[in-house]
C-alpha positions as CSV (number, residue, x, y, z in Angstrom):
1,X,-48.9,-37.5,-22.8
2,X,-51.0,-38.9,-20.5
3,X,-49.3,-38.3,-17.7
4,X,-49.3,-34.2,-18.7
5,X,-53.5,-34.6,-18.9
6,X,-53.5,-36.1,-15.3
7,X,-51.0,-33.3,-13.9
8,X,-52.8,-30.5,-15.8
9,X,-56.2,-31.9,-14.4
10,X,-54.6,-31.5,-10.7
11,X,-52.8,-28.6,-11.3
12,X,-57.0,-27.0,-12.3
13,X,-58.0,-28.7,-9.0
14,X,-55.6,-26.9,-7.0
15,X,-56.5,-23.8,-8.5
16,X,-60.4,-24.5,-7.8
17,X,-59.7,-25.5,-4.1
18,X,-57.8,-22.1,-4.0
19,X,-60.1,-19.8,-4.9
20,X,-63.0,-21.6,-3.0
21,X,-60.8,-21.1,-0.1
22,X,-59.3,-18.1,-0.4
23,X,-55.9,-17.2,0.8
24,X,-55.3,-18.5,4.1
25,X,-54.4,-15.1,5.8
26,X,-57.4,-13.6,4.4
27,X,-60.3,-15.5,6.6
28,X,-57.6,-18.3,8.0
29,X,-59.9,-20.9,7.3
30,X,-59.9,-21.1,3.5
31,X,-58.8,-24.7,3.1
32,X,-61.5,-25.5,5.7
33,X,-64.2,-23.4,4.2
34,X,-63.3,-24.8,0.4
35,X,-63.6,-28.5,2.4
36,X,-67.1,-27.5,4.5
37,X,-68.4,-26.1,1.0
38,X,-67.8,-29.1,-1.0
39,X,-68.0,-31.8,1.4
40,X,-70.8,-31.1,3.4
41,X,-72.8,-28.7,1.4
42,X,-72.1,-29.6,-2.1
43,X,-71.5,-33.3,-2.5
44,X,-74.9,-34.4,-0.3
45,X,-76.9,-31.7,-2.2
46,X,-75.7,-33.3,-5.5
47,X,-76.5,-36.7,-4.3
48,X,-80.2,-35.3,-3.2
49,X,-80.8,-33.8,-6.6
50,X,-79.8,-37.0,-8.6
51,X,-81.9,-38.8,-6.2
52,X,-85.1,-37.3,-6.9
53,X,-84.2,-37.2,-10.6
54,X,-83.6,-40.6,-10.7
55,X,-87.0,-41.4,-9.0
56,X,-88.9,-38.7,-11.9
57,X,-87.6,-40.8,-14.5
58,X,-88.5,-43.8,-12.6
59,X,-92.1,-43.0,-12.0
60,X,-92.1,-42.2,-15.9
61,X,-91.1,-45.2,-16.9
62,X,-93.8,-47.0,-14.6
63,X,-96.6,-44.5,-16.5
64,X,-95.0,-46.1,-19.9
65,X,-94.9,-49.6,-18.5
66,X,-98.9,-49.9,-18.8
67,X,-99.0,-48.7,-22.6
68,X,-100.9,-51.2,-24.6
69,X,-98.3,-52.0,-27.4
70,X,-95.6,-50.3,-25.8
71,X,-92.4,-52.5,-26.2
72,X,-89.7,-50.6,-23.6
């Protein structure tokens, strides 16, 4: 059972990477492109974005921190 999950999960991963890339004939840099796009350009960008999300919700909780009566 669960080994059907994990091999269904990588089988959908495969697919992704595949039509990120493209066929390899077509450009004959799909596996790179599919790499470049999710390594370079969407992994830091996702880090970036939960950075500054992080430090909104920080500086919100700061604003709260100086409520009289306020017990969080």
């Amino acid at each position: 059972m669960f080994e059907t999950i994990i091999t269904d999960f990588f089988m959908w991963c495969v697919y992704i990477l595949q039509v990120v890339g493209g066929s390899p004939g077509e450009y004959g840099f799909g596996y790179y492109l599919a790499n470049i796009f999710i390594f370079v350009i969407l992994q830091p960008a996702l880090i970036i974005l939960f950075f500054i999300l992080w430090r909104i919700e920080k500086r919100k909780n700061k604003k709260h921190e100086n409520i009289p009566g306020n017990r969080y």
